[in-house]
VOROFI-925455 format. One line per field, with one value per residue: y, z, x of N, C-alpha, C in turn. Coordinates in Angstrom, 1 decimal. Each point is the difference from the previous one (the first is absolute). Example, Ala and Ser with C-alpha at 12.3 -4.5 7.8 and 13.67 -1.06 7.14 Angstrom:
% VOROFI-925455
n_yy: (-5.7 1.1)
n_zz: (7.8 -0.7)
n_xx: (13.2 -0.4)
ca_yy: (1.2 1.1)
ca_zz: (0.0 0.0)
ca_xx: (-0.9 0.9)
c_yy: (1.2 1.1)
c_zz: (0.0 0.8)
c_xx: (0.9 -0.8)
This chain:
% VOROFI-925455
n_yy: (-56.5 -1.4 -0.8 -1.3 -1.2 -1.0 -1.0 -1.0 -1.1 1.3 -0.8 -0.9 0.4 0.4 -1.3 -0.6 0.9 -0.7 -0.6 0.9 -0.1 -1.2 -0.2 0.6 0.1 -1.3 -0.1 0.8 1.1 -0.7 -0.1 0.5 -0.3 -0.8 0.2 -1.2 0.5 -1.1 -0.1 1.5 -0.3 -0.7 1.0 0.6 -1.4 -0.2 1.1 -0.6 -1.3 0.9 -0.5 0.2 -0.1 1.3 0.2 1.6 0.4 1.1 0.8 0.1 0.4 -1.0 0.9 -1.1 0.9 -0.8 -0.4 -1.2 -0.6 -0.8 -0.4 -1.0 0.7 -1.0 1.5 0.9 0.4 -0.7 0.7 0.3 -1.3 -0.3 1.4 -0.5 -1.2 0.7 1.1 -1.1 0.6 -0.8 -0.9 -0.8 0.6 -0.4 1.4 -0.9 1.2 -0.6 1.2 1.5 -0.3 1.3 0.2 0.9 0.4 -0.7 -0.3 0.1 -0.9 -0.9 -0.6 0.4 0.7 0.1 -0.2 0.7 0.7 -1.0 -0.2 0.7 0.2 -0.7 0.9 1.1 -0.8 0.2 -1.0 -0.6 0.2 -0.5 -0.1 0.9 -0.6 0.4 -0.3 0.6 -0.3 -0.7 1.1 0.0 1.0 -0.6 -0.4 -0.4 -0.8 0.4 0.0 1.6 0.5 -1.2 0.2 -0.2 -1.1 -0.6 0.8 -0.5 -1.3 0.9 1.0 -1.3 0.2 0.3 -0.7 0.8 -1.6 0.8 -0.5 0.5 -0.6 0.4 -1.5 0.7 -0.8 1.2 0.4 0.5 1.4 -1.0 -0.4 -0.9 1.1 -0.4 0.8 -0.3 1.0 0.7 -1.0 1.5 -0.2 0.6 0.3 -0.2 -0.1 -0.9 0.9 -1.0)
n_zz: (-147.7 0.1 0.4 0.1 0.1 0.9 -0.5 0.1 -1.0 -0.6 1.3 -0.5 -1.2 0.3 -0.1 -0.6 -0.5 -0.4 -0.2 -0.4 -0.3 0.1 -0.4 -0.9 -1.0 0.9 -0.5 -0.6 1.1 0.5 -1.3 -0.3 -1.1 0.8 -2.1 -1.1 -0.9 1.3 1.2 -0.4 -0.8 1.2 1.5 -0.6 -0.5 1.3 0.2 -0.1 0.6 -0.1 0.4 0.9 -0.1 0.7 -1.0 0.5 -0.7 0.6 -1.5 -0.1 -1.6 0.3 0.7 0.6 0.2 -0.8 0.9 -0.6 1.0 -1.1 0.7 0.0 1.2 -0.5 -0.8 1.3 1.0 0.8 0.5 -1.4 -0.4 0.6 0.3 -1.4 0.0 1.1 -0.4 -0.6 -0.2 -1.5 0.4 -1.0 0.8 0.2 -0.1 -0.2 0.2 -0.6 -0.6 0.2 -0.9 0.4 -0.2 1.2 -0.9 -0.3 1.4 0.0 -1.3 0.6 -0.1 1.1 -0.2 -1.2 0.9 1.3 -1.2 0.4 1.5 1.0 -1.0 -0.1 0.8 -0.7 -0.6 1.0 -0.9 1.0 -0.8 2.0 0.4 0.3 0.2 1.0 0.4 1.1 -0.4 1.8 0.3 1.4 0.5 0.6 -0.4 0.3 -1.2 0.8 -1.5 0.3 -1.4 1.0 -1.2 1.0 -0.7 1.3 0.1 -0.8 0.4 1.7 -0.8 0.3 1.2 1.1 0.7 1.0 -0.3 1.2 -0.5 -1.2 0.0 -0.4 -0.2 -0.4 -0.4 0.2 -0.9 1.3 -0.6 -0.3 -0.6 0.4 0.6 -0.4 0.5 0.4 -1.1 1.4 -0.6 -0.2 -0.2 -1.4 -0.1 -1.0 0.4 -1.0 -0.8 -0.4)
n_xx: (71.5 -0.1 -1.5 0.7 -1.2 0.5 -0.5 0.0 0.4 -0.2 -0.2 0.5 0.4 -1.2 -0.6 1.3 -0.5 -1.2 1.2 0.8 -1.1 -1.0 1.2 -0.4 -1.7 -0.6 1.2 -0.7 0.0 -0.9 0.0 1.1 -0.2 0.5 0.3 -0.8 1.0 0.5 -0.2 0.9 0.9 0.2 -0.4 0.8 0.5 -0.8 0.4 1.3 0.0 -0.7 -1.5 0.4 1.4 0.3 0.8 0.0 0.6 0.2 -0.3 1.1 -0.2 1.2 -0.1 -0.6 -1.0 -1.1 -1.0 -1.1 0.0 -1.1 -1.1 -1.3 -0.7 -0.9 0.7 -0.7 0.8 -0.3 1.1 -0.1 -0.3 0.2 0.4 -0.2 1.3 1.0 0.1 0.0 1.3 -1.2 0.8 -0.7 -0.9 1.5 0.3 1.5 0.5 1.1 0.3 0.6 0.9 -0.1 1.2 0.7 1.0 -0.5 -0.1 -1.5 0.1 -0.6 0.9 0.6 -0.8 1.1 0.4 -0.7 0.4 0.5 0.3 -0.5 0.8 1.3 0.0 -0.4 1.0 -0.1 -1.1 1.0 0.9 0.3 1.0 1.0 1.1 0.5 1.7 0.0 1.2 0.1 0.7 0.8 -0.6 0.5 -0.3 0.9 -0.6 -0.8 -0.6 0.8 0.4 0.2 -0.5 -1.0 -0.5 0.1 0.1 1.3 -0.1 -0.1 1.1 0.3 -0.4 0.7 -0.9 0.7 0.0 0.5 -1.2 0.7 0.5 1.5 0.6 1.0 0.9 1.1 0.9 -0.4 0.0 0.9 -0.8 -0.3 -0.6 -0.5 -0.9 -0.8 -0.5 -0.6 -0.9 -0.8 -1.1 0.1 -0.9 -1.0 -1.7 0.5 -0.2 -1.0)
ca_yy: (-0.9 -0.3 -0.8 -1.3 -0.7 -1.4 -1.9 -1.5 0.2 1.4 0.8 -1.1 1.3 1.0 -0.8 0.7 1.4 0.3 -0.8 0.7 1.1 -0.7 -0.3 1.3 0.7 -0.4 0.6 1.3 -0.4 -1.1 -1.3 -0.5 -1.5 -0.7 -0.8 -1.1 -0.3 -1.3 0.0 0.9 -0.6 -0.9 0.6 0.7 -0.7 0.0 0.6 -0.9 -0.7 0.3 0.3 1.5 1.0 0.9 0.9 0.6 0.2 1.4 -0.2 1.5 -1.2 -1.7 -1.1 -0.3 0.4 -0.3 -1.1 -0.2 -1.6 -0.3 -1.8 -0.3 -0.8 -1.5 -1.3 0.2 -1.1 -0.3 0.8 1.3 0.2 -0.1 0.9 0.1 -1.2 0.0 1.2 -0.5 0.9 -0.7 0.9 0.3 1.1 0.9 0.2 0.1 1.1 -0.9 0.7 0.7 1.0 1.3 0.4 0.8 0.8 -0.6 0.4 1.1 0.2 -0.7 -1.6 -0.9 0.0 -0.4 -1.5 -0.1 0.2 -0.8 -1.5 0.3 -0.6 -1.3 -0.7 -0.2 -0.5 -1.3 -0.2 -0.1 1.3 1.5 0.5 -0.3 0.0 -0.1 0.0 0.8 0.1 1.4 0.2 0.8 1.3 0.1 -1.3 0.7 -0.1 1.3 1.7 0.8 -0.1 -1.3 0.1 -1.6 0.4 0.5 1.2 -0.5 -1.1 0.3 0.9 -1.0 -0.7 -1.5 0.0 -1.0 -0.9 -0.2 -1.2 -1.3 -0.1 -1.6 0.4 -0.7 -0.1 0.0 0.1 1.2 0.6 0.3 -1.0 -0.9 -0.9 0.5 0.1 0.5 1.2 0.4 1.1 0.2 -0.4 1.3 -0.8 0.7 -0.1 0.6 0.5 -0.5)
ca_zz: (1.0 -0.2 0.9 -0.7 0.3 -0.2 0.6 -0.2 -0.4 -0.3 1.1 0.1 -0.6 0.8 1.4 0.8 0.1 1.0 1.6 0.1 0.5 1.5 1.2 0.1 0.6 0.6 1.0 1.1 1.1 1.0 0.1 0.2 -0.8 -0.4 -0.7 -0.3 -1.5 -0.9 0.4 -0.1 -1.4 -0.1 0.0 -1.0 -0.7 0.4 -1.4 -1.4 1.0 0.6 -1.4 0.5 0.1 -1.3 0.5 -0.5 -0.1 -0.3 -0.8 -0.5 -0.5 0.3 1.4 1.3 1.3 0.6 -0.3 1.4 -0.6 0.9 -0.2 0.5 1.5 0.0 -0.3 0.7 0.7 1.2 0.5 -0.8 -0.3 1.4 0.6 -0.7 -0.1 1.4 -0.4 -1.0 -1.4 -0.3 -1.1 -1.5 -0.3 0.6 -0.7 0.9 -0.5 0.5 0.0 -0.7 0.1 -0.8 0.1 0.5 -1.0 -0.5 0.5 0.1 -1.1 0.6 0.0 1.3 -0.3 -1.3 0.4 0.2 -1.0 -1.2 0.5 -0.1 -1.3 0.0 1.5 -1.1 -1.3 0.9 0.0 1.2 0.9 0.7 0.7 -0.2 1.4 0.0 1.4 0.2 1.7 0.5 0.7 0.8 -0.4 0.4 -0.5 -0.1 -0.9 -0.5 -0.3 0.5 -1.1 -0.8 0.1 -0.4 -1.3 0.6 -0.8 -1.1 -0.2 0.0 -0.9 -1.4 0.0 0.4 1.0 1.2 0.8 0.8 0.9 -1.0 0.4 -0.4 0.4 -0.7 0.8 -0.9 1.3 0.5 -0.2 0.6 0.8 -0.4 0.3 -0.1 0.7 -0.4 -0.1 -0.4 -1.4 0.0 -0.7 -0.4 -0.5 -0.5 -0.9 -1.3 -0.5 -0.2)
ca_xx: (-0.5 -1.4 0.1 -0.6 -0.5 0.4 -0.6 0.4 1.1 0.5 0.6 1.2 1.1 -0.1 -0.1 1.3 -0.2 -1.2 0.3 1.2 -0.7 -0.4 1.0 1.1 -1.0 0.2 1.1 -0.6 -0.9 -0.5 0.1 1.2 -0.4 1.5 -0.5 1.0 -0.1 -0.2 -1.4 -1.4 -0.8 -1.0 -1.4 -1.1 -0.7 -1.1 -0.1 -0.1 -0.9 -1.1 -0.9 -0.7 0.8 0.8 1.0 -0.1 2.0 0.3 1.2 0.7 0.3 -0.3 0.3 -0.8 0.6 -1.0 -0.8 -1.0 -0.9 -1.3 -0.4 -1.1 0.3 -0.2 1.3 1.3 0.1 -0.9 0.4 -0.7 -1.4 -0.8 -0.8 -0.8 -1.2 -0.8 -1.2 -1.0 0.3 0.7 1.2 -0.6 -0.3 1.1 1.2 1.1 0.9 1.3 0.9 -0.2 1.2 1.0 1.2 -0.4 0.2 -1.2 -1.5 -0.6 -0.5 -1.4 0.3 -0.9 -1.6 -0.5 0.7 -1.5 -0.9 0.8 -0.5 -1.2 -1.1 0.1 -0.6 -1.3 0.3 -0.4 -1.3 -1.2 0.5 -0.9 1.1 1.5 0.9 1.5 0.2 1.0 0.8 0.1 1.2 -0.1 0.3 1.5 1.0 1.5 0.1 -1.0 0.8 -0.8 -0.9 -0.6 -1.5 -0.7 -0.5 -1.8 -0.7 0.1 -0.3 -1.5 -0.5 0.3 -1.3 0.2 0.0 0.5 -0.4 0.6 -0.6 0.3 1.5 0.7 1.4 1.1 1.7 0.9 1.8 0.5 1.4 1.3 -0.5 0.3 -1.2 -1.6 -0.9 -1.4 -0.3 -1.3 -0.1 -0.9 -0.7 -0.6 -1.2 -0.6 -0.4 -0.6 -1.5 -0.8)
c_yy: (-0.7 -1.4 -1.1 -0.9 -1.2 -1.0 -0.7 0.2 0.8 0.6 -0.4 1.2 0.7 0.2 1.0 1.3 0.3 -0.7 0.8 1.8 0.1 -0.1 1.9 0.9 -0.3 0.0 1.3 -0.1 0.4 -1.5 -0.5 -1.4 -0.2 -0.7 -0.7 -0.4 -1.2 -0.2 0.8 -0.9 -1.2 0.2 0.6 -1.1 0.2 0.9 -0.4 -0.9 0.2 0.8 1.3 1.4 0.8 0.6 1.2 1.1 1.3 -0.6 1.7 -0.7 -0.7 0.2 0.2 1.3 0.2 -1.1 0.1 -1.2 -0.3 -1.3 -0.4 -0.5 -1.2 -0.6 0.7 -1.2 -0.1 1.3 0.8 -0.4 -0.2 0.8 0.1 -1.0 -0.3 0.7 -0.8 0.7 -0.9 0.7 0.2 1.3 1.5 0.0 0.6 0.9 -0.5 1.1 1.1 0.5 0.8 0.4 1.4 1.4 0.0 0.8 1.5 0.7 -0.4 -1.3 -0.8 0.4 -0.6 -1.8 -0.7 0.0 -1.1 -1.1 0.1 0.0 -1.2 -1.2 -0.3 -0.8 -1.9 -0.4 0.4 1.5 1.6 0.6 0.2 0.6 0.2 0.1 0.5 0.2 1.4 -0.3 1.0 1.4 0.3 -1.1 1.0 0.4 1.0 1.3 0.9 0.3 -0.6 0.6 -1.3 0.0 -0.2 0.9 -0.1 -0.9 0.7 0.2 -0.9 -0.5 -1.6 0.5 -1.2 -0.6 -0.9 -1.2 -1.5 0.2 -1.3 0.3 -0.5 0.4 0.3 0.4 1.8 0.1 -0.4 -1.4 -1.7 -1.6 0.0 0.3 0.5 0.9 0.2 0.9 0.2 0.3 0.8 -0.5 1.2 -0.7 0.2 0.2 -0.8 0.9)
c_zz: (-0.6 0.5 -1.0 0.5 -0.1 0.6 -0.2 -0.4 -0.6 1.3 -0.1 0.2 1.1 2.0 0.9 0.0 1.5 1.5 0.2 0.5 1.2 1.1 0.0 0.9 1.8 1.2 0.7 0.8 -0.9 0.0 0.7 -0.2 -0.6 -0.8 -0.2 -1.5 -0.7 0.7 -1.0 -1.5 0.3 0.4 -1.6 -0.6 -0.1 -1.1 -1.4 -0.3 -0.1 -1.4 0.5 0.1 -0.7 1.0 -1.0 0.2 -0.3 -0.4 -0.1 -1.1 -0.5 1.5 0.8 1.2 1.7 -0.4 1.1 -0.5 0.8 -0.6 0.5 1.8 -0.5 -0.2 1.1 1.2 1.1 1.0 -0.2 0.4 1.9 0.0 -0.9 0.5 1.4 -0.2 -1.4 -0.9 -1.2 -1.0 -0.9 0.1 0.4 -1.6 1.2 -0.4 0.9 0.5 -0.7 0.4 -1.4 0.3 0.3 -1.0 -0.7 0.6 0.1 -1.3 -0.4 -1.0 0.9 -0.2 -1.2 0.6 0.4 -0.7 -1.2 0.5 0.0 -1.4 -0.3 1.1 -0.7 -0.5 0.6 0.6 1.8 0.8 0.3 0.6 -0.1 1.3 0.0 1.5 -0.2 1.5 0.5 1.2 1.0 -0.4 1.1 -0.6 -0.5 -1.5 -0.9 -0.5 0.6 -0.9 -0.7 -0.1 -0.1 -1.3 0.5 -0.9 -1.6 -0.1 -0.1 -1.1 -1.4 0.6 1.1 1.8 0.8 1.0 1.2 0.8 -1.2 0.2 -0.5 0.7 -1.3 0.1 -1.1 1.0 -0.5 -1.2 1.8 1.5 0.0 -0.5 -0.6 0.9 -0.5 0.1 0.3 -1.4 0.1 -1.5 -0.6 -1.2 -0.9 -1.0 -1.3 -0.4 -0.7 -1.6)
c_xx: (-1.3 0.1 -0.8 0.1 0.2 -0.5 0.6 1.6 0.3 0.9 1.3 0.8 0.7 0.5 1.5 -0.2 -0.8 0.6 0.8 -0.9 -0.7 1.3 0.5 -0.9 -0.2 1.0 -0.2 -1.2 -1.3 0.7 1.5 0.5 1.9 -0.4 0.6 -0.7 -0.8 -1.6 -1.0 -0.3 -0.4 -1.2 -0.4 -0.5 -1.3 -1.0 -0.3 -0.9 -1.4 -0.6 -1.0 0.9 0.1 1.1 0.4 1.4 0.1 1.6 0.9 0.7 0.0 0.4 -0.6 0.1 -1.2 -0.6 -1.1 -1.0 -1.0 -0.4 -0.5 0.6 0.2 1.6 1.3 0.3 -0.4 -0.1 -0.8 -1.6 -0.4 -0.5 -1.3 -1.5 -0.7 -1.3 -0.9 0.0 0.5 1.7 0.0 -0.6 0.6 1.0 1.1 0.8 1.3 0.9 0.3 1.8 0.5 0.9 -0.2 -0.2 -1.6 -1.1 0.1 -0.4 -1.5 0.4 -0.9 -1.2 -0.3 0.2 -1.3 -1.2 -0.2 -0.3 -1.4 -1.0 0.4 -1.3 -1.6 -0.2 -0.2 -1.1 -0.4 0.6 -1.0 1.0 0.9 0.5 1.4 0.2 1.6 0.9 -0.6 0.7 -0.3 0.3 1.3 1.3 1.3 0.3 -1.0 0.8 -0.7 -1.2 -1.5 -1.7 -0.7 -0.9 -1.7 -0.9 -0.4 -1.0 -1.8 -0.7 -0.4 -1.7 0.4 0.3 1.0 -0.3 0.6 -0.5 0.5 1.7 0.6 1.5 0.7 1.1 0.7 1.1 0.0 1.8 1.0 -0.8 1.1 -1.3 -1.7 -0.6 -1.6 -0.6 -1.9 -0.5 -1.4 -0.9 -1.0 -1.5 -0.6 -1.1 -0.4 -1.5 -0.4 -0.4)
């Protein structure tokens, strides 16, 4: 196992792997995300696109079986930045943590902390950067679709250094597994200032 780093057009290659993981990872609860191949590599462009990103690839390998991406707020989308810019948070001085999926076999080796560990110094590496953030579905603790098992990663996240900010909230829409339709997800909003 070992995990490498990708920007700009280095992502090209790669791109169908990491959309084929976002739709697989995803499809489990919380999210319950009905993917769609051709959308997801057009979101990742953004990625490509973008002179602040990294994306970072747990490889077994050659093959993709994790990933997790970050990038200046300034370049997410409206959606994303409100809750920021209502509160006079400029987004230049926010690093965005996009996503974090491992294939389940995977976790619990501390990938996902090494995942945290990795944006989080990228996030450095960005003159005006004091923050980094992320947001995350939350779901009723009855929803039909809840495993008995399911541990929330709450605790996790704490232990990375990042508080929950139930007063910053966004919506975004994706199609429920077995849905036909989109509907809009409350995503809640996880913060941490960086050390100076």
């Amino acid at each position: 196992m070992h995990i490498k780093a990708f920007s700009g057009s280095k992502l090209g290659a790669i791109l169908p792997a990491l959309a084929q993981l976002r739709v697989e990872v995803f499809r489990a609860w919380p999210y319950l995300y009905e993917g769609d191949l051709a959308y997801e590599q057009t979101y990742l462009q953004t990625y490509v696109r973008s002179q602040t990103a990294a994306v970072f690839v747990a490889l077994d390998g050659d093959e993709p079986v994790g990933a997790t991406t970050c990038l200046s707020l300034s370049e997410e989308t409206d959606n994303i930045l409100a809750p920021f810019l209502t509160r006079a948070i400029d987004p230049a001085t926010v690093c965005y943590f996009g996503e974090s999926v491992l294939r389940t076999a995977y976790r619990g080796q501390g990938i996902g902390v090494r995942f945290f560990e990795l944006r989080e110094a990228h996030a450095r590496t960005l003159p005006a950067c004091r923050m980094v953030a992320f947001c995350a579905v939350e779901r009723p603790d009855n929803h039909p679709a809840r495993p008995p098992d399911f541990v929330p990663l709450a605790k996790f996240w704490g232990q990375r250094g990042f508080t929950r900010r139930p007063d910053m909230t966004c919506d975004i829409a994706w199609k429920d597994v077995g849905d036909t339709q989109e509907t809009p997800k409350r995503m809640v909003f996880w913060t941490k200032a960086l050390a100076a």
